[in-house]
Structure formats: structure tokens, C-alpha cells
NULOMI-709108 format. One record per residue (C-alpha): residue number from 0; x, y, z. Coordinates in steps of 0.001 Angstrom, whole numbers, always signed. Example, Ala and Ser with C-alpha at 12.3 -4.5 7.8 and 13.67 -1.06 7.14 Angstrom:
2
{0, {+12300, -4500, +7800}},
{1, {+13670, -1060, +7140}},
//
This chain:
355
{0, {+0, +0, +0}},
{1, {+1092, +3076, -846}},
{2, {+2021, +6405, +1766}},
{3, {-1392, +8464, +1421}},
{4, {-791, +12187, +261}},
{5, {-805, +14806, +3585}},
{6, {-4256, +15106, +5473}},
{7, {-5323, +11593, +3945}},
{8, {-5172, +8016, +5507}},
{9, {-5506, +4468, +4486}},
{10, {-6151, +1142, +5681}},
{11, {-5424, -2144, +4095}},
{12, {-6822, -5726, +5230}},
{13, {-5458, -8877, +3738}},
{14, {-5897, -12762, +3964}},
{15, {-2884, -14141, +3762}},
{16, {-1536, -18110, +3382}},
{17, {+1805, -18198, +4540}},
{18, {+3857, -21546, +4431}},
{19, {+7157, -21946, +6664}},
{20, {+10413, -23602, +6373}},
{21, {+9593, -27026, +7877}},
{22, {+10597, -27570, +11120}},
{23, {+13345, -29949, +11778}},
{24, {+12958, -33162, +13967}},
{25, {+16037, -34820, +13334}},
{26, {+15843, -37218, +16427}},
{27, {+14924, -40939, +15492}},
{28, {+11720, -41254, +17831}},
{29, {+10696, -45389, +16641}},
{30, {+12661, -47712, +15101}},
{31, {+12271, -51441, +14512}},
{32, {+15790, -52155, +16454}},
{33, {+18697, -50589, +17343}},
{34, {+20206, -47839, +15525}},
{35, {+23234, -48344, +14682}},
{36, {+22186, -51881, +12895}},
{37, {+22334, -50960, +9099}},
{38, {+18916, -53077, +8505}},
{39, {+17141, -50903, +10894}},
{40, {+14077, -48462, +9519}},
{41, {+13108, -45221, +11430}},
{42, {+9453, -45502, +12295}},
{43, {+8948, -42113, +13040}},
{44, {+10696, -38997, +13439}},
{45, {+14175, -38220, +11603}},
{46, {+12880, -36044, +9305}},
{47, {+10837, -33116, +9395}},
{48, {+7100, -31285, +10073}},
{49, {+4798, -29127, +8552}},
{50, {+1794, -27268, +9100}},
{51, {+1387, -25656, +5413}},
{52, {-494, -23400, +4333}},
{53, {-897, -21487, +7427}},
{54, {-4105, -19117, +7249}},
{55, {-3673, -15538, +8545}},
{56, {-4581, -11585, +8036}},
{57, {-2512, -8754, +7919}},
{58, {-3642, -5061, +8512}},
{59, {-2061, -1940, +7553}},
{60, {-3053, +2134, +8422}},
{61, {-1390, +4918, +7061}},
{62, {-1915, +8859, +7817}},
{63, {+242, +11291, +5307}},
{64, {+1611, +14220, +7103}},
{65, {+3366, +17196, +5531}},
{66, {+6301, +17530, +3296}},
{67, {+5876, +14419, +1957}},
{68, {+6067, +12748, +5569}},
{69, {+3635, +9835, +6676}},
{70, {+3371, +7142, +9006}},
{71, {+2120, +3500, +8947}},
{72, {+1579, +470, +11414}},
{73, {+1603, -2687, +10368}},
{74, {+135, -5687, +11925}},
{75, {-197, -9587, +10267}},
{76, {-1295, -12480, +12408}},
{77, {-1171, -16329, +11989}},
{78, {-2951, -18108, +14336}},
{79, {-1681, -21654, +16094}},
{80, {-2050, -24350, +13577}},
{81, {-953, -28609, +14118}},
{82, {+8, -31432, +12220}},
{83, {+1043, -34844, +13770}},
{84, {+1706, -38560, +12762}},
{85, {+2444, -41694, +14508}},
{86, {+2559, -45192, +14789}},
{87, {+1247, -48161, +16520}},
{88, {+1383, -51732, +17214}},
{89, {-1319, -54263, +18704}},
{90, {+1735, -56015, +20690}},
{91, {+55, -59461, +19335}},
{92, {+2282, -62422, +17899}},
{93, {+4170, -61513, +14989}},
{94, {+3412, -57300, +15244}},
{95, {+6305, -55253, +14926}},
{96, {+8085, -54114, +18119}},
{97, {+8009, -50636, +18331}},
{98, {+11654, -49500, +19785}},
{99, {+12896, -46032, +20731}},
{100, {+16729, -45824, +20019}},
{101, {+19004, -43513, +22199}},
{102, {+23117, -43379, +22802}},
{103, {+23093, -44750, +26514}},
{104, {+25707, -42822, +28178}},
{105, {+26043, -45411, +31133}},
{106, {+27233, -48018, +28881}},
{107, {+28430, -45875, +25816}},
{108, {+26548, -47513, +23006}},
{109, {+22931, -47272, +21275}},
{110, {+20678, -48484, +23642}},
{111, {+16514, -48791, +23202}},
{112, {+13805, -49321, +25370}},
{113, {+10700, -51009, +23558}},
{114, {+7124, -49249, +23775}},
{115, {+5730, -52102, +22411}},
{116, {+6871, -55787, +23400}},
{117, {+4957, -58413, +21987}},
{118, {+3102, -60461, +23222}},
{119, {+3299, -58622, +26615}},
{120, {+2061, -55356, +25597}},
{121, {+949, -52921, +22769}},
{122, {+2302, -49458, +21914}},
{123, {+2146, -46517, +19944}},
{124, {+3895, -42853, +19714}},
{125, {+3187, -40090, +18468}},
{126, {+4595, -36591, +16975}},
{127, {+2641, -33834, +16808}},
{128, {+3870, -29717, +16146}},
{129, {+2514, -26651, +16604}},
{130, {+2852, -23350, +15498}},
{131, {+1948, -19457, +15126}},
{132, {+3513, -16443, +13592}},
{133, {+2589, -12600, +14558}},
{134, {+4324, -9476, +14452}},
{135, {+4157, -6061, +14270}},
{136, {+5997, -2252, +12829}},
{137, {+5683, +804, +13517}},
{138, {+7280, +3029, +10534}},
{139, {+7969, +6549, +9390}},
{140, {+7477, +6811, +5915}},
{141, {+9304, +9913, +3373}},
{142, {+7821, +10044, -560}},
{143, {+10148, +11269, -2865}},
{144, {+9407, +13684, -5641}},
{145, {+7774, +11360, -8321}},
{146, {+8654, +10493, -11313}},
{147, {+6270, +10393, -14060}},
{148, {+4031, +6866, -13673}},
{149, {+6526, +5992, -10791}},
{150, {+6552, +6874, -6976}},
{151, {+9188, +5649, -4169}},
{152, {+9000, +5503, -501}},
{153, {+11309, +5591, +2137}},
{154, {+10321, +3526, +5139}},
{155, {+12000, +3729, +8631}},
{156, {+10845, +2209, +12092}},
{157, {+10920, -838, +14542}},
{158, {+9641, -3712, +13960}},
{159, {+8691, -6926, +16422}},
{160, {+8224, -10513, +15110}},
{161, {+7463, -13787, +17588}},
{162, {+7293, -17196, +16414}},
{163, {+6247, -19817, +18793}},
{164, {+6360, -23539, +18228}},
{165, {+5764, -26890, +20607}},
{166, {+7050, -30225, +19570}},
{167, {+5575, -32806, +21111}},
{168, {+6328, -36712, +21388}},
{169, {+3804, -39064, +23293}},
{170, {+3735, -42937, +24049}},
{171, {+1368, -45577, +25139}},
{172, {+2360, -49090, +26040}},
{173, {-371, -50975, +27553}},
{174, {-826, -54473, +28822}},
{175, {-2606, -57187, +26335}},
{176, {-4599, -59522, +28095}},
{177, {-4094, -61876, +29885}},
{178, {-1976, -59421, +31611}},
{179, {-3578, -56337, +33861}},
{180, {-5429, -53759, +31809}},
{181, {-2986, -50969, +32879}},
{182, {-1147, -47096, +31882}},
{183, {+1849, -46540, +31236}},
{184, {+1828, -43215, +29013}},
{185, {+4764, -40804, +28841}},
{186, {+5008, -37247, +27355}},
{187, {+8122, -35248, +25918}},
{188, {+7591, -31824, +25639}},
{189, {+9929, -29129, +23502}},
{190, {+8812, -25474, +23368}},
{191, {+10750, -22771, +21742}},
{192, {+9716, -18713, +21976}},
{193, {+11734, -16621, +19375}},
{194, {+11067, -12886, +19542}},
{195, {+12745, -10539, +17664}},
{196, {+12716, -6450, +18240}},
{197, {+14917, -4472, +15357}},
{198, {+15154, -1173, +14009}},
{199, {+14848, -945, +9851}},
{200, {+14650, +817, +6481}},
{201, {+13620, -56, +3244}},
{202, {+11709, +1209, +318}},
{203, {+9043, +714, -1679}},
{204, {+8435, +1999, -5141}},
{205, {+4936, +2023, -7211}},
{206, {+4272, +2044, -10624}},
{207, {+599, +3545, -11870}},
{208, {-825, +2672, -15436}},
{209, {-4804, +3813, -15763}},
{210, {-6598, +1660, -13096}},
{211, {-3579, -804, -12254}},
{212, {-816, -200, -9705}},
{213, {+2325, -2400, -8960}},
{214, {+4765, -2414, -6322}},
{215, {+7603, -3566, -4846}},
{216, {+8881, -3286, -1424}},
{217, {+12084, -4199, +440}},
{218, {+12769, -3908, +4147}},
{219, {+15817, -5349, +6255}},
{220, {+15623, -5154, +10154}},
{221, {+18792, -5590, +12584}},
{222, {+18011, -6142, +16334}},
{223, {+18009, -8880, +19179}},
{224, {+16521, -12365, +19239}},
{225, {+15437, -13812, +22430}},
{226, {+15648, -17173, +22012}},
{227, {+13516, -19349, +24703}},
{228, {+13062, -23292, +25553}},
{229, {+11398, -24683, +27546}},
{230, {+11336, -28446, +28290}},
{231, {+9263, -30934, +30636}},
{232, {+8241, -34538, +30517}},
{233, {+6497, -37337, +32716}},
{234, {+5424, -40474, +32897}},
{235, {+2065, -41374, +34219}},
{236, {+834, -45015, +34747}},
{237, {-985, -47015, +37416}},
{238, {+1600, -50008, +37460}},
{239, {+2704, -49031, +41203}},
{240, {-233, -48791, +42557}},
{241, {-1807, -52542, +41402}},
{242, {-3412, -51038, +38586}},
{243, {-5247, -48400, +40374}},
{244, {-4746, -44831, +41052}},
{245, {-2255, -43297, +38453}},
{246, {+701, -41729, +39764}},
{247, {+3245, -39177, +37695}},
{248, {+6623, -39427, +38109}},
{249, {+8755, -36410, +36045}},
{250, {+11059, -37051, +32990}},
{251, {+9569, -39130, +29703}},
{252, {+12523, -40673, +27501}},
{253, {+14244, -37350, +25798}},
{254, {+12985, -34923, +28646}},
{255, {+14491, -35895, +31957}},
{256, {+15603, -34045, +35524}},
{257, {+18994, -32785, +33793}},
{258, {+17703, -30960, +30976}},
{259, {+13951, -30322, +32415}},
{260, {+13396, -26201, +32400}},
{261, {+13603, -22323, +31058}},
{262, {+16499, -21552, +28848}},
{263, {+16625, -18297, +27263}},
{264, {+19490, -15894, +25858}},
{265, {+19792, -13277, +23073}},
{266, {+21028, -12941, +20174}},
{267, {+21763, -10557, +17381}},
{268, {+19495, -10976, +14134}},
{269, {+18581, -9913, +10549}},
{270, {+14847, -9754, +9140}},
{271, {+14693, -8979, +6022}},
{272, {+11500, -8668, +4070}},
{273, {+10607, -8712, +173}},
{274, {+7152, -8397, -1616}},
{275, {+5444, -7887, -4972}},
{276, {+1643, -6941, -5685}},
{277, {-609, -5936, -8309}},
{278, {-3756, -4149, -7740}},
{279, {-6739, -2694, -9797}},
{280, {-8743, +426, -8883}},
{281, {-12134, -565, -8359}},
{282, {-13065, +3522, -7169}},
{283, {-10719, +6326, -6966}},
{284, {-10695, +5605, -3024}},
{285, {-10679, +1879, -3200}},
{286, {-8402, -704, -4629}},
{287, {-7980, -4711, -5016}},
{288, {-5230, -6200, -4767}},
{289, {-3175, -9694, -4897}},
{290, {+645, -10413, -3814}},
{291, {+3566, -12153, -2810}},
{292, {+6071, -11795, +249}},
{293, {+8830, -13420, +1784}},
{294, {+10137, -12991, +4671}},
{295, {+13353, -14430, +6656}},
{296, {+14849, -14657, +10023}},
{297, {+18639, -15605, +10546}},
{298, {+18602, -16921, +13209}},
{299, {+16024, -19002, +15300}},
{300, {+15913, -22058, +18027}},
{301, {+13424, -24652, +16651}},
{302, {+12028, -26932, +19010}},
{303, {+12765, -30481, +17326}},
{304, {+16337, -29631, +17264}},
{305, {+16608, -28904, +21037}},
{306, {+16621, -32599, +21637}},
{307, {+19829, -34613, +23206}},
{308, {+19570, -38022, +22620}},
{309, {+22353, -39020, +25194}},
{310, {+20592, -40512, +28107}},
{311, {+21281, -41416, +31377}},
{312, {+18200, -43767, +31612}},
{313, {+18858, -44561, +35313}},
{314, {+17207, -40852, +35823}},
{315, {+13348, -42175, +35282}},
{316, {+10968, -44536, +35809}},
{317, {+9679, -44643, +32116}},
{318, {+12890, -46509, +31485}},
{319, {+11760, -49374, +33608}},
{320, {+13430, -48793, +36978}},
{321, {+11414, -48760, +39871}},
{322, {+10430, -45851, +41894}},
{323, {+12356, -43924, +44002}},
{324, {+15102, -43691, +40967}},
{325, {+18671, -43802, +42034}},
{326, {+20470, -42295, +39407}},
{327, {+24163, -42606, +38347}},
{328, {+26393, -42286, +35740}},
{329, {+27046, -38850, +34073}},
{330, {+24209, -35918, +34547}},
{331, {+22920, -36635, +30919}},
{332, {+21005, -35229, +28349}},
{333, {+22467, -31899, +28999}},
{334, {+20952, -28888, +27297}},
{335, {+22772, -26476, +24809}},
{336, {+20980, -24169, +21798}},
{337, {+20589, -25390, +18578}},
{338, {+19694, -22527, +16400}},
{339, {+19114, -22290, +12420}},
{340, {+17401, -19402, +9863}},
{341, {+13603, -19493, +9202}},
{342, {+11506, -18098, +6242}},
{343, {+7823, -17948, +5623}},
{344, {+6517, -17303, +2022}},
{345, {+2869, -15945, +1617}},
{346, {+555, -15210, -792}},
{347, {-2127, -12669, -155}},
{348, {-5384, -10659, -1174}},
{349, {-6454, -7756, +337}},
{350, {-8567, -4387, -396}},
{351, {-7241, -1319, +479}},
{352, {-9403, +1732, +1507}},
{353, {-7967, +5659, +454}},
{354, {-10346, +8530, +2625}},
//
């Protein structure tokens, strides 16, 4: 959208599809035996997740001042969206064990403890991720002196961005009869919280022709990213208490009492931003309008890539020790950032309002 000329303002409102650079889970969550045996397939995880296309709306006002001087705010929203897949096994004769492979720091080789085991028991796991997208600017905006069919802007503000995503891995390995009907359900959670605060510039430049306007803009931010993760994990079953009352004891399988808890630190970032549009002038005040934007982030934590797949099983219950735990061995998985860039492409439509 264009600056409006002095005394004038305008608002813009767009729906917007936006799809992200998948997130990475590159963990091995089931296999069908240990890792390190060439023969062995990865049941789920190692790979990665997306929630594509992710709906959203973006609004814009704009109020032209004198001299040629204006300012905008900017807003675009993409609400919490979640994709998952999984796995399962009856635990019957002849089903496939469902195993989930870690690097056993005790003994200092791959290790796996089964979620299902048959005949004894049946199993399945699951991996689902979430995700939303919002930010904001606040700009100052200086048209040049046009030129002919063409007009530039100047744009100058802050800007804020957040992206918040929650990777999560569950379990279930029941008893088959004959045995007990029982619980025995674990939960591995990974949350990351990347928000971004930056001063920019950029430009955008317009070309009219009758009833049809294009533009272009491009906008590069420099600021901090906090980077936050947060990580918890449990077991809850009913196998201590002859298959009665459940009980929850803390740490799942990647999400145990070493690396449990708030991490958080800053770091410095670039946003840069590009888009396209055409529009058509339905009125002299209002205009349609269709376009293209991408947008980046150098530097992110993502929360699939936050796991440590060194365990000290000795930590938990959920590897099959009995409560009270007695660890020993080294204080593992630790916890240590894993960061990466991040990019979101969109495609919107919009109508924007001149008065």
C-alpha cells in the first residue's frame, strides 16, 4: 500500500496463506531395532514437520503528514495451527516391536527401550507440532518527488516478530490380556519462543498505469533475538499402585531431571523482508489487490532440534526402573541451543481503503 498524500489516511486488510520452512525433527523417535544396525528403519521422526499453508490476516493504516512525511503500522497475524503422525502396534504375535533408540551414556553404546513388546504389551507414539507467527511495525514513511508513472517511498521504524512452536512426542504401552489392563503413558515436551525487536529501512516503489498499480517493497531489520526453551516430561501409569490410582513421576525418555526447564538468551538478528503486488482500482478511493512476500529470520531455536539423545536412563521410571530412581552415571542429556534461519513465504489478497 502506498504512503497516502498529507491530510489523507488508508487502511489495508489482507488474507494471507503463509507456508514456513519445515521444522526440523532430526531425532529418530521409533525404530524397529537398534540404531546403529544398518537393517534398521526409522518408524517415526528423523525427518521433518509441517503445518502448510498457514491461514492468517494482515492489517495496515497509514496517515500522510506534511512535506511528503507519513506514518504507517503494520500488523499480520497467523494463528496456532498442528500437524502430527504416529505409529502403533497391537503387541500381538508376529506385530512389529516398536523400539525407541538412544546413545546410553552409562554403557556408551545405542541403547533402546521397547514401547511395544509383543506379546506382553501394545504401543504406539506419536509426533505432533505446533505453530503461530505474529508481528508487528511501527514506521515513518518519506515520498520522494515522483517520477512520471513511478513513486518511491522511504520507510524507517521498529519492527517486532514472535514465532512460537511446541514439539511434542507421546507414548502408550499398555498391557494385552491376559496381563492387567494398565497405563503406562509418557510425554516429551519441547517449546521454543523466538522474539525478535529491530530497528529498519527499506523502500518501496509504485508504478501507476490507468486503473492498475504495482509495487515492490524491500525492508531489512537488525536487532536482538530472544531465544527461549522450555522443556518438561512425565510419565504417568498405574503399574505401582496394582493397577489403580495413576501416579506421575517427572522425565519421559528425551525430557528428563537434567535438561527439564527455562532456557533463554539473546542474540543478534537480521529480518529482512521482500514483496510484490498488483492491484486494480475498483473507485478512486478503493483498490484490489493480490501479492507475494517473503520474509526471513537468521537466526532461530526450533524446538525439534533442542533434543539430546544421550541418556542417562537410570534418571526415570519410564525406562523401567522402579520408583524412588537412584540415578548414576554422568548428569545426561544436557541442554545447549541449537539454532538455524527461518523463512515464511505468503501469498495474499487484500482491499485497500484511500479517505
Amino acid at each position: 500500500m502506498r504512503a497516502p498524500t498529507a491530510g489523507h489516511s488508508a487502511i489495508s486488510v489482507e488474507a494471507l496463506w503463509m507456508w514456513f520452512k519445515a521444522s526440523p525433527t532430526p531425532v529418530p523417535i521409533i525404530t524397529d531395532y537398534y540404531l546403529d544396525d544398518p537393517s534398521t528403519q526409522v518408524l517415526l521422526g528423523g525427518g521433518t514437520l509441517d503445518t502448510h499453508p498457514n491461514p492468517g490476516f494482515r492489517v495496515t493504516g497509514a496517515h500522510g503528514l506534511d512535506g511528503g512525511w507519513g506514518i504507517e503500522a503494520i500488523g499480520f497475524y497467523v494463528p496456532s495451527r498442528s500437524t502430527s503422525s504416529g505409529v502403533a502396534s497391537s503387541g500381538k504375535d508376529g506385530s512389529t516391536d516398536l523400539m525407541l533408540p538412544f546413545f546410553d551414556v552409562t554403557i556408551g553404546t545405542e541403547n533402546i527401550t521397547e514401547i511395544s513388546y509383543s506379546p506382553e504389551y501394545a504401543g504406539n507414539a506419536q509426533q505432533t507440532l505446533s505453530n503461530d507467527l505474529w508481528g508487528v511495525e511501527l514506521n515513518a514513511t518519506r515520498t520522494l518527488a515522483p517520477q512520471g508513472p513511478w513513486r518511491v517511498d522511504l520507510v524507517g521504524g521498529l519492527r517486532y516478530l514472535q514465532l512460537t512452536e511446541n514439539y511434542t512426542i507421546t507414548t502408550s504401552s499398555p498391557y494385552i490380556p491376559p496381563e492387567p489392563a494398565d497405563i503406562w503413558n509418557t510425554t516429551d515436551r519441547f517449546d521454543t519462543h523466538n522474539r525478535f525487536w529491530g530497528l529498519q529501512i527499506g523502500a518501496r516503489a509504485a508504478y501507476d498505469s490507468g486503473n492498475w498499480i504495482g509495487s515492490g517493497m524491500v525492508k531489512v531489520a537488525l536487532g536482538s533475538m530472544q531465544q527461549k526453551v522450555s522443556i518438561d516430561g512425565g510419565l504417568v501409569t498405574n503399574d505401582y499402585t496394582n493397577y489403580g490410582a495413576t501416579q506421575t513421576f517427572p522425565g519421559g525418555y528425551f525430557a528428563l531431571p537434567t535438561n527439564i526447564g527455562d532456557y533463554s538468551r539473546n542474540v543478534f538478528a537480521v529480518v529482512p523482508e521482500v514483496a510484490l503486488s498488483i492491484g486494480y482500482r475498483l473507485t478512486p478511493a478503493a483498490t484490489i489487490y493480490v501479492g507475494y512476500a517473503f520474509l526471513y529470520a537468521s537466526d532461530v531455536a526450533r524446538p525439534g532440534e533442542q533434543i539430546n539423545r544421550n541418556i542417562n536412563p537410570t534418571q526415570t521410571v519410564s525406562y523401567g526402573n522402579d520408583p524412588p530412581v537412584n540415578p548414576a552415571g554422568p548428569a545426561q542429556p544436557t541442554f545447549s541451543f541449537s539454532t538455524t534461519d527461518f523463512w515464511a513465504q505468503s501469498l495474499t489478497i487484500g482491499l485497500a481503503y484511500r479517505f
